[in-house]
C-alpha positions as CSV (number, residue, x, y, z in Angstrom):
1,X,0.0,0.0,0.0
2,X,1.2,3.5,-0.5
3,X,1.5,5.7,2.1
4,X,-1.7,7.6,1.5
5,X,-4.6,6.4,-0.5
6,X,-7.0,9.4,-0.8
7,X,-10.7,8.5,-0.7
8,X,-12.3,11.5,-3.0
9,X,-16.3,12.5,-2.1
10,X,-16.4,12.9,-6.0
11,X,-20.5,14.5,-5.8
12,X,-20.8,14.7,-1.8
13,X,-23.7,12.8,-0.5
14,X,-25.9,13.1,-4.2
15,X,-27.1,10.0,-5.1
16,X,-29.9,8.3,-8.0
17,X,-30.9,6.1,-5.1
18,X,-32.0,6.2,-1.7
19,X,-31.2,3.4,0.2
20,X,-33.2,3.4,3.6
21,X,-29.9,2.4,5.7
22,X,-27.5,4.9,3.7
23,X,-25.2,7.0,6.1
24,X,-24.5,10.1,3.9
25,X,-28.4,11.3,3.7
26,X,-27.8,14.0,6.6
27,X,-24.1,15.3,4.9
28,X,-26.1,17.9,2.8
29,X,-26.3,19.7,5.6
30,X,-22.8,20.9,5.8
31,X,-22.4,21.5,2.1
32,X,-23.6,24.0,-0.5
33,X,-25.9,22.0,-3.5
34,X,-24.6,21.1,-6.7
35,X,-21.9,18.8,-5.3
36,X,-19.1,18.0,-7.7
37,X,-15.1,18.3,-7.3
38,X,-14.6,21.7,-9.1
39,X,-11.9,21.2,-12.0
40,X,-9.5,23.6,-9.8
41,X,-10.2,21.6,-6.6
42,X,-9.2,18.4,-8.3
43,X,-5.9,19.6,-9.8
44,X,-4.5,21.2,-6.9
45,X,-5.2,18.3,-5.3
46,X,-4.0,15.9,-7.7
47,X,-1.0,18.0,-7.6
48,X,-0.2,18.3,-4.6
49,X,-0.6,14.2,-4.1
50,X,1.7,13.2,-6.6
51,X,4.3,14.9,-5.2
52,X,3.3,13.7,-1.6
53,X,3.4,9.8,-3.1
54,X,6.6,10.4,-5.5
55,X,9.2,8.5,-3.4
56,X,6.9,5.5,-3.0
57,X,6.2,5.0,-6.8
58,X,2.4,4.4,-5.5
59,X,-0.4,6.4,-6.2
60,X,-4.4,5.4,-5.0
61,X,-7.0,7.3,-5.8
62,X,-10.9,5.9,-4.4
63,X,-14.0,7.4,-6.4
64,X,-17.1,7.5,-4.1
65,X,-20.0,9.1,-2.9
66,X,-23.3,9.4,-3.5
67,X,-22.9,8.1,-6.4
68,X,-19.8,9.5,-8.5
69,X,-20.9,8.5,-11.9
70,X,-23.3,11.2,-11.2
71,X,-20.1,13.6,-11.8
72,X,-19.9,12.7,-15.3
73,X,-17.7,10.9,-17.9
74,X,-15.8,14.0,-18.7
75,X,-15.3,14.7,-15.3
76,X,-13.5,11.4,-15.2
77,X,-11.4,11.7,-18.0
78,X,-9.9,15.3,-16.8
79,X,-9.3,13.3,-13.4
80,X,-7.0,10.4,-15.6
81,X,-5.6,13.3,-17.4
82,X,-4.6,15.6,-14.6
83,X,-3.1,12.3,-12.8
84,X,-0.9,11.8,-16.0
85,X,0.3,14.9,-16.0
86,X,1.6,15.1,-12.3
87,X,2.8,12.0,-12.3
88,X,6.1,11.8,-11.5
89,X,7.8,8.7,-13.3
90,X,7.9,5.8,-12.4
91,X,4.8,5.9,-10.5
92,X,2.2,3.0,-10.8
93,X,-1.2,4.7,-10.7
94,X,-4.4,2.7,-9.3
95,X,-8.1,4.0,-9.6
96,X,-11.1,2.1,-8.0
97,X,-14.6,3.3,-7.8
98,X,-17.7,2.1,-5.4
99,X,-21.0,2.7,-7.6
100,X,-24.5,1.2,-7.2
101,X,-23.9,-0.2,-11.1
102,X,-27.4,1.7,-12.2
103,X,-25.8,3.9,-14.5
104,X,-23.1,1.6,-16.3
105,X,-23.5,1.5,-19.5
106,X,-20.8,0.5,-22.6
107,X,-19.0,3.9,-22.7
108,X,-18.5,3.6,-18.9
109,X,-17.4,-0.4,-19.0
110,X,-14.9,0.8,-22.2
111,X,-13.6,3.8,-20.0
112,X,-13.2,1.5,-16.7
113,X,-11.4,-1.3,-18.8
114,X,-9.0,1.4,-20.6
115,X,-7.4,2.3,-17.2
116,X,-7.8,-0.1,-15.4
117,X,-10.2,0.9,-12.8
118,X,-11.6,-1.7,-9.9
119,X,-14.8,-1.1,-9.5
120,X,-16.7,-2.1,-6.2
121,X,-20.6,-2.7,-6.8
122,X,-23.5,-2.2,-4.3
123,X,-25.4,-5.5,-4.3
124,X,-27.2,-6.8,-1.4
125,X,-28.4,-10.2,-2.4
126,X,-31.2,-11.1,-4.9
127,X,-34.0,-9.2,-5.9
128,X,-36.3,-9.8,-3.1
129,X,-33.7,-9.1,-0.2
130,X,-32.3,-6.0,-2.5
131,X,-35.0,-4.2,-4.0
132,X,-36.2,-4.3,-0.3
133,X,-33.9,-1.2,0.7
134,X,-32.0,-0.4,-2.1
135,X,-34.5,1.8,-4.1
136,X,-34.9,4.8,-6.0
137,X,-36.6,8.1,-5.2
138,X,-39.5,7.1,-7.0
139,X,-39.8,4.2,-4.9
140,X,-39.1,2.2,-7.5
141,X,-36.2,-1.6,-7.3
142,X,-32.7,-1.2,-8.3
143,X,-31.8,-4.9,-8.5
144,X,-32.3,-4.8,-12.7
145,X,-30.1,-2.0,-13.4
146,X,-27.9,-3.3,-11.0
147,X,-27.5,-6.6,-12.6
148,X,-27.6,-5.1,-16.1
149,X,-24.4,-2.7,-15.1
150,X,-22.8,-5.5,-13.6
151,X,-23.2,-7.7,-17.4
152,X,-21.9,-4.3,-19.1
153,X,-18.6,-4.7,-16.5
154,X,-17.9,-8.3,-17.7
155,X,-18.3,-7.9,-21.7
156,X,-15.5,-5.6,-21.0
157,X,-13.3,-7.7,-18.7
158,X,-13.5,-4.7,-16.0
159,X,-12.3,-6.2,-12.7
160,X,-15.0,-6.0,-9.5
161,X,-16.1,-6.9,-6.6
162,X,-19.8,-6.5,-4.6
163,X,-20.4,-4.8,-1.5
164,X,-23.2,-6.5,0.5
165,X,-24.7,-4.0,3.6
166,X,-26.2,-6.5,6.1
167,X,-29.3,-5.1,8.2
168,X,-32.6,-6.7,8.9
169,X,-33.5,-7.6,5.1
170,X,-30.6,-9.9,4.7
171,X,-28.6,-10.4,8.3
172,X,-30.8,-14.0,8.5
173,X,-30.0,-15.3,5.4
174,X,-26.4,-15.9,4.7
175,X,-26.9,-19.1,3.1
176,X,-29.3,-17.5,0.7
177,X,-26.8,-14.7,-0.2
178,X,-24.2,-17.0,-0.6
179,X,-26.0,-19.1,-2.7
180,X,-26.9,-16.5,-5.0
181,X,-23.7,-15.1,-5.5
182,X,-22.5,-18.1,-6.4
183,X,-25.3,-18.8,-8.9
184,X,-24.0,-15.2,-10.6
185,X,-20.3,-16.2,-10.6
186,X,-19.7,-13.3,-8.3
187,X,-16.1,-14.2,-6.3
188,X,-15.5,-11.1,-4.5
189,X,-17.3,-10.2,-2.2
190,X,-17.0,-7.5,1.3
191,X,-20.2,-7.1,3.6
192,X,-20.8,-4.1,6.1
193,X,-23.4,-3.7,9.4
194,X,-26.0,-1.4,8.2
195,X,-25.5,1.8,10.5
196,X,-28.2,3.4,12.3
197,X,-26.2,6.8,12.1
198,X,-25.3,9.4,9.6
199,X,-21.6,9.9,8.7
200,X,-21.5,13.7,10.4
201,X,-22.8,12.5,13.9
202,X,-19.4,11.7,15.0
203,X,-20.7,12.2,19.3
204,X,-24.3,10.6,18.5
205,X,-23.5,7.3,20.4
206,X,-23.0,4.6,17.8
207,X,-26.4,2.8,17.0
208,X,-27.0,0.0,14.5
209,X,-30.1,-1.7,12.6
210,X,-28.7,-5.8,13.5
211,X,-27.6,-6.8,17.2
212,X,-24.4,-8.0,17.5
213,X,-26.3,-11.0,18.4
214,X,-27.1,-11.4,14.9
215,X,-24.2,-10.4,13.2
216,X,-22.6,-13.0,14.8
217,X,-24.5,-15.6,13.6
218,X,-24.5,-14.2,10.1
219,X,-20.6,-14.1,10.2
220,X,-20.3,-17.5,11.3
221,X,-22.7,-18.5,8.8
222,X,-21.4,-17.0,6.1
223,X,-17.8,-18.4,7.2
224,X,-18.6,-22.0,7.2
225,X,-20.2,-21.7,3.6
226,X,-16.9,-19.8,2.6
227,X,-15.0,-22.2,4.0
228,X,-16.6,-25.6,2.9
229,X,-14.3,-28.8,3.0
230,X,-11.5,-26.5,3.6
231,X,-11.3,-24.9,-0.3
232,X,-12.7,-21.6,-0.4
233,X,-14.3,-21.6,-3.5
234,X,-15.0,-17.3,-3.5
235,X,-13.3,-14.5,-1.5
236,X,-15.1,-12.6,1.2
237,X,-12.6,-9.8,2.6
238,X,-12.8,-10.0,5.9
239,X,-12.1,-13.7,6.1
240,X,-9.3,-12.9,3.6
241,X,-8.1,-10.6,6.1
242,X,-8.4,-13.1,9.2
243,X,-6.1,-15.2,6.4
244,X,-3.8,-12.2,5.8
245,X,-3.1,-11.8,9.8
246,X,-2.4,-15.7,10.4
247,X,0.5,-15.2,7.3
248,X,1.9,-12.7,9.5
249,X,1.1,-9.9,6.5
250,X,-0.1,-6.6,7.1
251,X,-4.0,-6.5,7.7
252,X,-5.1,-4.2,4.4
253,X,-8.3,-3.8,6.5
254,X,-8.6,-0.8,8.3
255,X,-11.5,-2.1,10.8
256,X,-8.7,-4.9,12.1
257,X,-5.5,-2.9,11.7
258,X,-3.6,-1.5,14.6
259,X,-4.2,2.0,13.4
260,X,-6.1,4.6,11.9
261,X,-4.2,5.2,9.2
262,X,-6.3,4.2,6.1
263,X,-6.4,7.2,4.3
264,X,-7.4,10.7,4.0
265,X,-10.8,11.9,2.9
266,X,-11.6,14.4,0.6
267,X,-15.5,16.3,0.0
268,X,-16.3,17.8,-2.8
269,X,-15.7,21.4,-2.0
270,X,-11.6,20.0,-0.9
271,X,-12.0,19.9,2.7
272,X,-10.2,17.3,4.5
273,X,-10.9,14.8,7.3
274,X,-9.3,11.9,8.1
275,X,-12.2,9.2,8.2
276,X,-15.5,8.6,6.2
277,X,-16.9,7.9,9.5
278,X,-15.9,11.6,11.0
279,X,-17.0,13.8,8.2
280,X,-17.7,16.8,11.0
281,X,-15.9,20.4,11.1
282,X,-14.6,18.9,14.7
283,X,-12.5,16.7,12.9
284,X,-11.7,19.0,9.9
285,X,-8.1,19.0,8.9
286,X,-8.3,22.0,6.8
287,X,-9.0,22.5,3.0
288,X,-6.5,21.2,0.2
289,X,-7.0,24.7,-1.4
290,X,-5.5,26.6,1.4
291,X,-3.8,24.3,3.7
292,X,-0.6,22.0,1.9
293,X,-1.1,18.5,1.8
294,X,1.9,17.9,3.5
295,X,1.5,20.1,6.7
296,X,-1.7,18.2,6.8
297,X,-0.9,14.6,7.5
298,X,1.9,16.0,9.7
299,X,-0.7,17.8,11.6
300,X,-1.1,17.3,15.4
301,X,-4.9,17.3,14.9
302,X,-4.4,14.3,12.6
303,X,-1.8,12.5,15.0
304,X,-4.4,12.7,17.7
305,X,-7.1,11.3,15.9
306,X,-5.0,8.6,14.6
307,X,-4.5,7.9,18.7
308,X,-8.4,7.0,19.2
309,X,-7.5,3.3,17.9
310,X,-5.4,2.6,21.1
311,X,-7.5,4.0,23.5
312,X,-9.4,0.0,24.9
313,X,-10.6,-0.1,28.2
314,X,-8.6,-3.1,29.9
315,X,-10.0,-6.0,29.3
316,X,-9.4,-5.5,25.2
317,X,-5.8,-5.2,26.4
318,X,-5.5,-8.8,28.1
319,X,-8.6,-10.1,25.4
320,X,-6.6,-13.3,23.2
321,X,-8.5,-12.0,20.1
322,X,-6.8,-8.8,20.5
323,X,-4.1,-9.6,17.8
324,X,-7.1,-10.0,15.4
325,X,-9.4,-7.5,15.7
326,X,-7.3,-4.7,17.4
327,X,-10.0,-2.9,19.2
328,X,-12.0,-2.8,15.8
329,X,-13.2,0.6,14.7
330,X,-13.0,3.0,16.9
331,X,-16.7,4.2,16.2
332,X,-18.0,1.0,17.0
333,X,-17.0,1.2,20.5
334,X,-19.8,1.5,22.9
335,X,-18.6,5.0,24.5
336,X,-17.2,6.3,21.4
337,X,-18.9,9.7,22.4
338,X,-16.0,10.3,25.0
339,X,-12.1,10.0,25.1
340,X,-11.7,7.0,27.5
341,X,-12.3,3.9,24.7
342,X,-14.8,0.8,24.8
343,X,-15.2,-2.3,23.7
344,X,-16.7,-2.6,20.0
345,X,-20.8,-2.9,19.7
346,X,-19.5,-5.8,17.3
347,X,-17.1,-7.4,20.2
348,X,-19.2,-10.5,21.0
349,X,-19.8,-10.5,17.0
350,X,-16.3,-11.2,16.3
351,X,-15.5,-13.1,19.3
352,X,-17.9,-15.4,18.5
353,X,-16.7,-16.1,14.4
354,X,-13.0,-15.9,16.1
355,X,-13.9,-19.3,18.6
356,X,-15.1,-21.2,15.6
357,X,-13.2,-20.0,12.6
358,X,-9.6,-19.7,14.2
359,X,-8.4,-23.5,14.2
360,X,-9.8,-23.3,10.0
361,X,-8.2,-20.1,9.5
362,X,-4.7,-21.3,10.7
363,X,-5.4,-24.3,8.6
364,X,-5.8,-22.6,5.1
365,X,-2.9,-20.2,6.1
366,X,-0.9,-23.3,6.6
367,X,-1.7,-24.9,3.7
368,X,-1.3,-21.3,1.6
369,X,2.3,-21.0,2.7
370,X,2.4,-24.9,1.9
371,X,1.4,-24.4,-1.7
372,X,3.4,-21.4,-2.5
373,X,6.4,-23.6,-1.6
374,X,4.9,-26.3,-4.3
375,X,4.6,-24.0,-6.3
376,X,8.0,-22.4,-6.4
377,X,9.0,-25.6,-6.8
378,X,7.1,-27.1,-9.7
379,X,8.0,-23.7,-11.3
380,X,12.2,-24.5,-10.9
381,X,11.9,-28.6,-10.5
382,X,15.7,-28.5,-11.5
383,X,16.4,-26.3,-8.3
384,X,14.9,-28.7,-6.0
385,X,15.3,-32.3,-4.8
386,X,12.1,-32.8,-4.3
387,X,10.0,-35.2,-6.7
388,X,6.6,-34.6,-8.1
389,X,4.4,-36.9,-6.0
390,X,2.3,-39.9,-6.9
391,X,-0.8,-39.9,-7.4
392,X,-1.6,-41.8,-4.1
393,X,0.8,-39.7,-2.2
394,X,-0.4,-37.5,0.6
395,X,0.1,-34.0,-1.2
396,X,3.1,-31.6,0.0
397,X,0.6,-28.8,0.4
398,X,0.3,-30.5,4.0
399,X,-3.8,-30.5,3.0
400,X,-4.0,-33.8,4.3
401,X,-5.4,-35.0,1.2
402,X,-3.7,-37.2,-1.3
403,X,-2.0,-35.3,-4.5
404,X,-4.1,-36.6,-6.8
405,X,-7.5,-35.2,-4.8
406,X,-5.8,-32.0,-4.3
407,X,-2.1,-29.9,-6.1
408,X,-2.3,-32.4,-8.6
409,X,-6.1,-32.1,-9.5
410,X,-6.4,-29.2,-11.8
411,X,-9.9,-28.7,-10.8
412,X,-9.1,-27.7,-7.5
413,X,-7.8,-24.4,-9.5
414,X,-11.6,-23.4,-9.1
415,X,-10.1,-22.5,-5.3
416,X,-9.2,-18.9,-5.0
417,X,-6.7,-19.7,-3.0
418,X,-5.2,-21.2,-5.9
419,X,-5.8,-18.4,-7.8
420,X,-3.8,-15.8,-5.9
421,X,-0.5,-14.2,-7.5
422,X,2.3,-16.0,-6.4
423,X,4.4,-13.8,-3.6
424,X,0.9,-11.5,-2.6
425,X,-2.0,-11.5,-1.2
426,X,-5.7,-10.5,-3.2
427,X,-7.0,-6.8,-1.9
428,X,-10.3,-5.8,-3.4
């Protein structure tokens, strides 16, 4: 990861939809109307990024809202161009988008596959469970444009992944979401907790539309469908990050990573804060047109804020899931409307998919590292002693199962696991 991916509020809070759970609806209320990243906005900041990301030949720039395909194709192209020209070589450039897919059509598929983009779609399950919340202002199901925007994606070979909010129209039906995804080929996949508060409420106490009672249960659910016979057939980022912590890699999660350091968000009008979830003028860090990107990630204010992810009460301290979950977000936690810390409203949530899933998790991380082995050496045979195994021979992956049933059997390629470059680790 570089070190800082901006997350840009391309049109504010403006949306075609409006979802009942959505956590922007209230963020009109600190902006003026007609929400879009002003051309001179958007250069300076490009600008002034570049130069911030130069020495680590890493730029990452995340498209949200609203919706930002509501800002336009153009608007899009000037961003690609303006990134181009303050590049400073050699400089590998990523874009990714979240969009609720409605508005895709082929010009905006051709324009994603050109560059490259990763684009993260709103889906919540089928059209039942997601036309249930995720409608227009007419009232009116989303789950058809949806699916047509995500068809448009593949004729192009855009890279993408779906983001699944889980509140009361879905939080009991894991199996059923699952099953449906996998009925669609879709392979990525990242859920959320539907919120029960808007993004600038940052003292409300934290509120949510599932108990952690039931997020629980859907997490374990959804776990031991990911997990099967012990070959994930799909990806589901949060177990992929369980896997990245058991490797000993850097969580790419913010929500389990030992810091607030995700990012830096950026509204429309170029004002800066340093979370989605803290979009207040408490936590402003200033404005990119009159405060230098620079001074502002050295900022105390920002140093402080980043603070609030070690500040547990004591039992999180001695807690043996600690190493996992890290305290979890720090807006989660129950007295998140003072400076003293709690534990996370999702604590028993995770504590409870931890006690089941750990032993499995170790397991797959085991057999990753295993395989990657295998793999480097059936890549370089001559390099290594070691002999391709018979077919009746337990496999070197250390799977347990014989060679022929698992390295050796191509058809256990359909496991993403298998999938993954060799040397990294898949981040959607």
């Amino acid at each position: 990861m570089p070190p800082l991916s901006i997350m840009l509020k391309t049109v504010s809070s403006d949306c075609n939809l409006d979802c009942s759970y959505c956590y922007y609806r209230s963020l009109s209320k600190l902006v003026k109307k007609n929400h879009r990243i002003s051309e001179p906005v958007l250069e300076v900041l490009v600008a002034q990024y570049m130069k911030y990301v130069a020495d680590s030949h890493s730029a990452s720039f995340n498209w949200q809202g609203g919706e930002p395909l509501l800002a336009g194709l153009d608007f899009f192209r000037n961003a690609i161009s303006l990134e181009t020209k303050y590049a400073r070589a050699p400089i590998a450039i990523s874009n990714s988008i979240q969009t609720n897919a409605t508005l895709i059509d082929d010009e905006w598929a051709e324009f994603f596959s050109s560059y490259n983009f990763l684009v993260g779609v709103s889906l919540d399950g089928p059209e039942r469970i997601h036309n249930s919340e995720r409608k227009d202002h007419a009232g009116k199901g989303s789950f058809e444009r949806v699916m047509r925007g995500i068809d448009m994606l593949r004729s192009h070979n855009v890279d993408f992944n779906v983001l699944c909010v889980v509140g009361q129209h879905n939080v009991r039906h894991a199996g059923e979401l699952t099953n449906f995804y996998q009925s669609q080929h879709l392979t990525y996949l990242q859920f959320m907790p539907a919120m029960g508060f808007q993004s600038i409420e940052p003292h409300i106490r934290a509120s949510y539309l599932i108990t952690a009672e039931e997020y629980g249960q859907f997490l374990l659910e959804l776990f031991d469908k990911w997990y099967g016979h012990g070959l994930p057939g799909f990806s589901v980022r949060m177990f992929d990050n369980l896997l990245q912590s058991a490797l000993g890699l850097e969580n790419d999660l913010c929500t389990f990573s030992g810091n607030c350091d995700s990012g830096l968000i950026v509204e429309h009008n170029g004002d800066l804060y340093p979370c989605d979830f803290y979009i207040h003028p408490d936590y402003k860090l200033g404005n990119i047109m009159t405060k230098n990107l620079k001074i502002t990630m050295e900022s105390d204010k920002l140093k402080e804020f980043r603070r609030n992810k070690t500040r547990m009460p004591g039992d999180c301290a001695v807690c043996e899931w600690l190493k996992l979950c890290h305290g979890e977000c720090p807006r989660n936690r129950e007295s998140a409307v003072d400076d003293s810390g709690g534990r996370s409203y999702f604590c028993n949530s995770y504590r409870y998919l931890f006690e089941s899933a750990f032993d499995r998790i170790n397991t797959l991380a085991r057999k990753l590292q295993n395989y990657r082995r295998f793999l480097d050496w059936q890549n370089n045979p001559k390099a290594a002693t070691l002999q391709e195994p018979s077919p009746d021979e337990n496999c070197p992956c250390d799977s347990g199962l014989l060679y022929a049933e698992c390295c050796g059997n191509s058809r256990q390629r359909d496991c993403y696991l298998f999938r993954l470059p060799k040397g990294e680790f898949v981040q959607q």
